[in-house]
MARTI-461704 format. One record per residue (C-alpha): y, x, z. Coordinates in steps of 0.1 Angstrom, whole numbers, plus 5000, padded with zeros to 4 digits. Layout:
YXZ/...
***
This chain:
245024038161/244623978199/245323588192/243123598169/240223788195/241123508218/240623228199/237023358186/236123438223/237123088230/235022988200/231823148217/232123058250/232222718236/229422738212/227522898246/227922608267/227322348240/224222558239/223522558277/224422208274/221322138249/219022358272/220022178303/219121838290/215621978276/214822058312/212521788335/213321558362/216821338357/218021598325/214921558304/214821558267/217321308248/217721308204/221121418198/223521058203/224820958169/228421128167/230320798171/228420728204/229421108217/233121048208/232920738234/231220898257/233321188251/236220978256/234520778288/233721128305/237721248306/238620918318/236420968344/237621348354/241421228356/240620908380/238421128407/241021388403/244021168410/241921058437/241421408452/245321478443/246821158458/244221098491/243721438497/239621338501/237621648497/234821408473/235321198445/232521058430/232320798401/228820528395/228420338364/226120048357/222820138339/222319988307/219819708322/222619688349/219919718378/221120048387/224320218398/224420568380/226320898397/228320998364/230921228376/231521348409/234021678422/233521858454/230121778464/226921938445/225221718429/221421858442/223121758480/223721408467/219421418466/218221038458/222120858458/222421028422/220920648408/220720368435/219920048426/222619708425/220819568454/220419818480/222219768514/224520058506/228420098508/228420158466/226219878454/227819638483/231219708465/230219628433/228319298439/231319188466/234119308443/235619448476/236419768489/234119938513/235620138537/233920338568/235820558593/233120758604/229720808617/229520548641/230920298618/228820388591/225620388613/226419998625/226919858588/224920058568/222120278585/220020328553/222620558543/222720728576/218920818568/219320968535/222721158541/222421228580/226021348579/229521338593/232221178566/234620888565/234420718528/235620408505/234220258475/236320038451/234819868425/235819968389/236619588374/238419508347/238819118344/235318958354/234019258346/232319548364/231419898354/230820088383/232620208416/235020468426/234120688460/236120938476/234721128513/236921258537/236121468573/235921168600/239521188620/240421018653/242820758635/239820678605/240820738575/244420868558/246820638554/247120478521/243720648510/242220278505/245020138483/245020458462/241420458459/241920078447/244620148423/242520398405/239420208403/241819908389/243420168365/240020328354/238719948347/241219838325/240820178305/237120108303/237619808296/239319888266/236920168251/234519868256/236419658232/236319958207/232719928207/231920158229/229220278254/230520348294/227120258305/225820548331/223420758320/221221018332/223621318332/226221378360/229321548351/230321798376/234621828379/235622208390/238422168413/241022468408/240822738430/243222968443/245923118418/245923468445/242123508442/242023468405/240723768384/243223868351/241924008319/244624168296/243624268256/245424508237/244924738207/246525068211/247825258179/248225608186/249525728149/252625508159/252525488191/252425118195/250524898219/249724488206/249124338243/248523988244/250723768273/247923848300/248224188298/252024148299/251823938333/249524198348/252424448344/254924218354/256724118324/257223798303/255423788270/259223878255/260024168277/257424458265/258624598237/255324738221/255725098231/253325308247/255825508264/256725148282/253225088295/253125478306/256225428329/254525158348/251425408355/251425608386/252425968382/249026088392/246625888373/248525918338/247426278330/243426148338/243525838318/245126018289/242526248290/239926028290/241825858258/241626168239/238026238247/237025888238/238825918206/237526228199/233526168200/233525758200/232325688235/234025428257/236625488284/236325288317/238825388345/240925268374/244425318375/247225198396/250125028388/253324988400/254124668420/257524728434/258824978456/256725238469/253724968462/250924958441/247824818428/244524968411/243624758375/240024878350/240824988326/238024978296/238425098257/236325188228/238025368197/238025238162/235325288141/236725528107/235125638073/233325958071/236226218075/238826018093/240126078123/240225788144/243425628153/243325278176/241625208208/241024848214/240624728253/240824548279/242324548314/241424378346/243024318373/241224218404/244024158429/242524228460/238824128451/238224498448/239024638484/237924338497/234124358482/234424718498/235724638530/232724358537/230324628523/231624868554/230624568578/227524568599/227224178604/225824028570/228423808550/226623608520/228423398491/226523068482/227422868453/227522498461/223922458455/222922688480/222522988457/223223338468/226223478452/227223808470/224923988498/226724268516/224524598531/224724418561/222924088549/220224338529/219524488565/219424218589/217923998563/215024288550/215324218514/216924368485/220224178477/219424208440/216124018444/218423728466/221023668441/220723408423/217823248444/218522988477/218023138510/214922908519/213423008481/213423368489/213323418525/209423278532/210723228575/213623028563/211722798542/211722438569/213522208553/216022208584/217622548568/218622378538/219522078556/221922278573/224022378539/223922048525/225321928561/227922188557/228822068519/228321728523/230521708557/232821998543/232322108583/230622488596/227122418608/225022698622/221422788636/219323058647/216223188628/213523418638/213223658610/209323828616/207823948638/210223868667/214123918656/216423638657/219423608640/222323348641/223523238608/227123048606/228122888572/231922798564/232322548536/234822438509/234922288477/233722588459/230922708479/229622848511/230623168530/227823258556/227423498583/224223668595/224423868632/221723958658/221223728684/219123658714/215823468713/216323148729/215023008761/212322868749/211123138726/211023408749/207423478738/207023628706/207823438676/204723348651/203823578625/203323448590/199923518573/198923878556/200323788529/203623658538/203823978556/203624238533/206424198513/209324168544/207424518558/208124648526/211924498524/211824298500/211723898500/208223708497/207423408473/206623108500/204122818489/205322508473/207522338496/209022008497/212821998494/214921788519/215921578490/212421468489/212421428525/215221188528/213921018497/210920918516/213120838543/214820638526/211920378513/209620438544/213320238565/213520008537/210319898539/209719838575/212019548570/209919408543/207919178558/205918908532/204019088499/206718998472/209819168505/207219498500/207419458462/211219398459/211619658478/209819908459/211019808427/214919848441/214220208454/211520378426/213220268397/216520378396/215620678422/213420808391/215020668363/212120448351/212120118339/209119948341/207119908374/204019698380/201919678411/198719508410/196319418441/192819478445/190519068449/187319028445/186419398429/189319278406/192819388399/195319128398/199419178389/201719088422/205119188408/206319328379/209919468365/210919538332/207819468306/208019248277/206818878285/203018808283/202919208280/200319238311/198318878305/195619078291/195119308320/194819038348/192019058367/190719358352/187219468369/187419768387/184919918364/187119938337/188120238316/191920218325/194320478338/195820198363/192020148377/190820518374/193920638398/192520388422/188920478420/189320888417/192520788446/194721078424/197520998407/197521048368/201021128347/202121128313/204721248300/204721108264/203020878243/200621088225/199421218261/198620908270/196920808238/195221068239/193321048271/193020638264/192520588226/193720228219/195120138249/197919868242/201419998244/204919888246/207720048236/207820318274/207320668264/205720808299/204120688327/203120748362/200020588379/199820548412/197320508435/197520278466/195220328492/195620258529/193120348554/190620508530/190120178511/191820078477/195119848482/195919858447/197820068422/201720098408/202720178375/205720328364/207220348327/210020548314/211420458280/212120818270/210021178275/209421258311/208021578320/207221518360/208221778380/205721878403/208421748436/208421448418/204721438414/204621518448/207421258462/205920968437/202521068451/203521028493/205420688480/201820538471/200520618508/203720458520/203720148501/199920168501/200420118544/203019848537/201419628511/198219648532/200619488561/202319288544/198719098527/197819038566/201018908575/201018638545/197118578550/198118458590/201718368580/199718088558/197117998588/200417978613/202317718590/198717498581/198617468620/202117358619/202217148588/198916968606/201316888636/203716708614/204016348602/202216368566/204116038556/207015848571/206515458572/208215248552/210314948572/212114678554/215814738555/215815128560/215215448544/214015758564/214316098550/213016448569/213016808564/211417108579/212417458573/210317748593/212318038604/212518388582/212718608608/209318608625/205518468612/205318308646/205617928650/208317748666/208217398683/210517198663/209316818660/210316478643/208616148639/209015818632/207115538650/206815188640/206314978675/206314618689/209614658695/210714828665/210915158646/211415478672/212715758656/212016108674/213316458675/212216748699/212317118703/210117288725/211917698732/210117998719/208118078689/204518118692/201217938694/202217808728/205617638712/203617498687/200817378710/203217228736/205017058709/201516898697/201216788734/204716628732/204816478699/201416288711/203116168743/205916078729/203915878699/201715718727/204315638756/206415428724/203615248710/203015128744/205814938748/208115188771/211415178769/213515508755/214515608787/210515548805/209315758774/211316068784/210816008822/206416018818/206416288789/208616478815/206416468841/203316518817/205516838807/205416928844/201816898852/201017088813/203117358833/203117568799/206017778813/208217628784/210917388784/212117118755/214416888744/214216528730/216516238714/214515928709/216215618693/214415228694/216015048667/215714678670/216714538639/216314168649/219114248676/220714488656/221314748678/219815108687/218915218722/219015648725/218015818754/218716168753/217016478772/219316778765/219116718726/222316788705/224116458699/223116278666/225116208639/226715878628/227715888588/230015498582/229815318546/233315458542/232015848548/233715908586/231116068603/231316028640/229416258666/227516028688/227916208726/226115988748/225416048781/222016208787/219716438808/218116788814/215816978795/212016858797/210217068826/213217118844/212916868875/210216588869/212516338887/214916388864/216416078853/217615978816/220115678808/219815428784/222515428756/223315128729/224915138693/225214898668/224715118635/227014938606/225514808577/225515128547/225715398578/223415708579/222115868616/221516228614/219216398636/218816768635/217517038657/219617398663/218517588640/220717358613/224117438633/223317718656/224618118645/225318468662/228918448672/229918048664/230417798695/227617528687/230217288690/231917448654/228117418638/228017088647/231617018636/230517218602/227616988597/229616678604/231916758574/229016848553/227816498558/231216328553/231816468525/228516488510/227016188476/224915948498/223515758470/220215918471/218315918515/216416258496/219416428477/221416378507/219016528531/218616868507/222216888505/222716928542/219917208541/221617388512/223217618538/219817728554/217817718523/219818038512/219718208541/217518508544/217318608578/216918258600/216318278631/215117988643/213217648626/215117368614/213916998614/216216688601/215916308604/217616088582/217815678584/220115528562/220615078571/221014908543/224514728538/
***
């Protein structure tokens, strides 16, 4: 009978969470509504979800980390999904529950590099990755593997730990790695069933076990007083300390193991509940060994008989506490105020002490957040403060001023399964000695009356850091399409959308500048749509509010035959920066999407921050494009073309700032020749660019004139002198003489060209030269002569080409000197991209590169 009561319990509780399942994902935000998955699909995922659970528990079991958290890819593989995760709640985790591939985070790094990322601490963390710094300001050492199986990767594997002086435990990395290896290859073969371990939108949560001398024991049994028999399952056999084969089914056994002075009480209250019906609930103490004890509930209900029978069986239950009991009692008896919070910050357990320092009614606090139901603890620092504490798993602790003027100290002390806190008096600090301020009226009633107010909407510290989070990634953005990117890498997976537009506002029109996601030729028909038009993306511009669908039919509704595709909610943005219109961003989700009103409110500050930064960024490309004109214009527009050699150049403008630089090349056809030229004047602005027009002219005049190399450098250096621009330069020149067949260089602090032979043995050509221009204007520069081969190439090149953080310039130009050796010469133009390959792809350049090729026939 009792196996039977178990299993049906077991049934229930089942049936109940499958149904608090289905109610959690009808609920807004990242759970909203899904149709039931096809039961094929659920067995994967099923299937995916325990593989999950054993890998971030053999990581918690093996690494001791006190966090173990597991991303997948998203379907469209543009995001990194938080699918199960153990010892952290998930509302701390805040935006990092979806991050996309390519943000500059520790997670997505480890999946695009295939390499482990491991940080020791705070400091470390802050110098390679900051972003993450700004969206989880807390202490923790961590390391992310990447999940791969093969060539490919599903996701990565993360386990915290609390930062240590000697980083992080020994052997936690190659755990970590063997795990993520294990968990790919399993993947990997659910994928070759057919199916699914894409991410999703739900996050498994993994309980960890707590503590086998806290946990709370429930015994059944069914009491049959005709025979005097007792059917006690195995839990109600442990409680009285005996093995499921030791009680022998007698109620005379279960008597002996009562304490003498509750027996005749509980018996009693047997008989009376057998005799009218009515339930029996009582505490009784059992024996625990010699001369000890301990107190279990008892609770029963007699059977219910035909008319005229007496009943017979009482059918019960009996818990046993341990020590949970006295304990709750002995906090009650405290003054100081000791709370329970679950790991989401909900209030558990409120002792008379909490209710009395605090002002409100415990049983209008449980179940509620301290900064939901307190109005004076509703900053965002107080929660910050818990999800510090769970997030670090260290104490944190503040001081609040609970109206009018009483402060208190609260101290939290975390652990996997929650939060205990500590409320005392305390004194107002220094710089509160005046009298805190009081809320309004309204707030004040309530407390006066002890019991907790309702504050205003407020926005979370999720929210915050969200904002954070884009408003840092976005400073770095620099040209329109940077600001784009960037917002397309941070909205859509933070939201779970996937389809993002942004159009600009040009001549009263709007016209697209990026887009993500929508089918091709989708948006043709809405380019350059007037600003007049009867459109949602156009109204949120002109009314500057945003406008929000959650489904289909909403949307049709409010816009009969708008064209659709196959999204099923969408949020409109407005972008406006300085009171005028910017533009507008769209967002499409392809299932239901009830916006919350934080996410209305988040989405809505994003469009005044990326409002501010496409606003920037349009300036910057409008002068970025007037900076390079001017430079272009200082450029040779053609090279001349000389019997008997091919000339090849390239310029390259730095990434890293819109300003100018002073890099030069030329080629100058002569009386005595062709001259081929290279400067770079230092610095990047208007004044680099100007003084290098100054040069380039001298130069260009001095050599048509007949000067030697070394006479050329000696005048432009005292032009440079005269100028007195405040700026410096250097200069290689080379007069080729082809009826002599030699070369004369005369360097002025240049780097030393190149010299590629027919065979491909590059050579690196140090002649003697002399300072900087502008340093002395005596300065002096010697004449060197080379007889270039027949089928050679000379390189010339400025340091931007060789020059990086870190390297001797002597290894760049060693690096570049292979590159040429080794590189197909049978093409002046191929040859010359190839050697720029290198600086093509990088994305943060510092400085301007220029390149002059001549290639001599053989």
């Amino acid at each position: 009978m009792t196996a039977q009561a178990t299993a049906d319990g077991a049934a229930t509780a089942q049936a109940t969470a499958d149904g608090a399942a289905t109610a959690q994902a009808t609920v807004g935000g990242a759970e909203r509504a899904r149709p039931p998955a096809p039961a094929q699909e659920r067995d994967g995922r099923d299937e995916r979800d325990d593989l999950l659970a054993a890998a971030v528990r053999k990581v918690l079991r093996d690494t001791d980390a006190y966090c173990g958290m597991v991303y997948l890819r998203s379907r469209d593989r543009r995001s990194l999904v938080l699918s199960t995760v153990a010892g952290v709640p998930v509302s701390a985790l805040g935006s990092f529950r979806r991050i996309s591939v390519r943000s500059p985070l520790p997670a997505p790094m480890a999946y695009r590099t295939g390499r482990s990322v491991c940080l020791s601490g705070t400091e470390e963390t802050l110098r390679r990755f900051p972003q993450l710094l700004v969206g989880l300001p807390y202490s923790f050492a961590s390391v992310c593997a990447p999940i791969v199986a093969g060539k490919e990767t599903f996701g990565v594997l993360c386990g915290l730990w609390t930062p240590s002086a000697v980083g992080l435990p020994p052997g936690a990395r190659r755990h970590l790695r063997s795990a993520a290896n294990r968990l790919g290859a399993l993947l990997a073969e659910l994928t070759a069933q057919g199916d699914r371990v894409e991410g999703g939108g739900d996050t498994a949560v993994i309980e960890l076990p707590t503590s086998a001398a806290t946990a709370i024991r429930l015994g059944l049994f069914d009491w049959n007083l005709t025979t005097g028999t007792v059917a006690a399952d195995d839990e109600l056999c442990a409680i009285f300390d005996w093995a499921a084969d030791q009680f022998d089914g007698r109620a005379e056994t279960l008597a002996a193991r009562i304490h003498p002075e509750d027996l005749p009480g509980f018996c009693s209250a047997a008989r009376s509940a057998l005799a009218d019906g009515r339930g029996l609930a009582t505490r009784l103490r059992v024996a625990a060994g010699p001369n000890r004890s301990r107190t279990i509930e008892v609770r029963a209900r007699a059977s219910e008989t035909a008319a005229g029978q007496d009943r017979d069986h009482l059918f019960g239950t009996v818990l046993d506490t341990g020590t949970g009991v006295a304990a709750a009692e002995a906090v009650e008896r405290l003054r100081q105020g000791i709370l329970s919070l679950d790991p989401d910050g909900r209030i558990t357990y409120a002792n008379l002490g909490a209710e009395l320092l605090l002002g409100a009614h415990r049983e209008e606090m449980l179940g509620r957040q301290l900064w939901d139901c307190l109005s004076w603890l509703s900053d965002p620092a107080y929660e910050d403060s818990h999800r510090a504490a769970m997030i670090s798993r260290q104490s944190t602790a503040y001081l609040a001023c609970r109206p009018p003027d009483r402060w208190l100290a609260f101290a939290f002390y975390p652990d996997a399964h929650g939060v205990t806190g500590t409320v005392v008096p305390a004194k107002a600090p220094p710089e509160h000695d005046a009298p805190a301020p009081q809320p309004p009226e309204a707030e004040q009633t309530p407390a006066a009356a002890f019991g907790p107010s309702t504050p205003a909407r407020r926005t979370g510290v999720g929210a915050i850091y969200r904002l954070l989070e884009l408003a840092s990634t976005l400073t770095q953005a620099v040209t329109v399409h940077e600001v784009c990117t960037a917002v397309a890498e941070q909205i859509l997976p933070a939201f779970g959308g996937q389809e993002l537009a942004i159009y600009v506002v040009g001549g009263n029109r709007l016209n697209l500048a990026h887009q993500v996601g929508y089918p091709e030729a989708f948006l043709d028909r809405f380019e350059g749509t007037p600003m007049g038009a009867r459109l949602p993306g156009v109204e949120t511009l002109s009314t500057g509010a945003p406008i929000f669908f959650a489904s289909v039919d909403e949307l049709s509704g409010a816009y009969p035959g708008i064209p659709l595709d196959e999204m099923c909610a969408w949020a409109f943005l407005p972008l406006i920066a300085s009171g005028h219109p910017v533009g507008s961003c769209i967002l499409g989700f392809d299932e239901p999407h009830p916006f919350t009103s934080e996410e209305r409110g988040v989405l809505t500050a994003l469009g005044g921050l990326i409002a501010q930064a496409l606003e920037r960024a349009r300036l910057y490309d409008t002068e970025f494009a007037l900076a390079r004109g001017l430079q272009n214009a200082l450029l040779p527009h053609r090279l001349p073309e000389v019997p008997g050699v091919a000339i090849a150049a390239r310029y390259l403008p730095g990434t890293q700032s819109m300003e100018i630089g002073g890099d030069w090349y030329d080629a100058i056809v002569t009386a005595q020749g062709l001259c081929l030229v290279i400067g770079d004047v230092e610095g990047h602005s208007v004044a680099a660019a100007a003084t290098m027009g100054q040069l380039r002219s001298a130069v260009r005049a001095f050599a048509t004139s007949g000067c030697e190399p070394n006479e050329v450098l000696v005048r432009t250096n005292r032009l440079l002198a005269e100028l007195d621009p405040g700026l410096l330069a250097s200069c290689c020149l080379i007069q080729l003489d082809r009826t002599a067949g030699r070369a004369r260089i005369a360097r002025a602090g240049h780097l030393p060209p190149l010299l590629r032979h027919a065979d491909g043995h590059t050579d690196v050509l140090e002649f003697a030269g002399g300072a900087l221009l502008g340093v002395d204007p005596q300065a002096e520069y010697p004449i060197s002569e080379l007889v270039p081969p027949p089928g050679s190439v000379l390189a010339l090149y400025t340091d931007g080409l060789v020059e990086e953080p870190g390297i001797p310039i002597d290894e760049g130009i060693d690096r570049l000197r292979v590159s040429l050796a080794h590189a197909d010469e049978s093409s002046l133009e191929e040859l010359a991209d190839r050697l720029l390959t290198d600086a093509r792809r990088s994305t943060h350049r510092a400085d301007d590169v220029a390149l002059l090729l001549t290639a001599f026939d053989a």
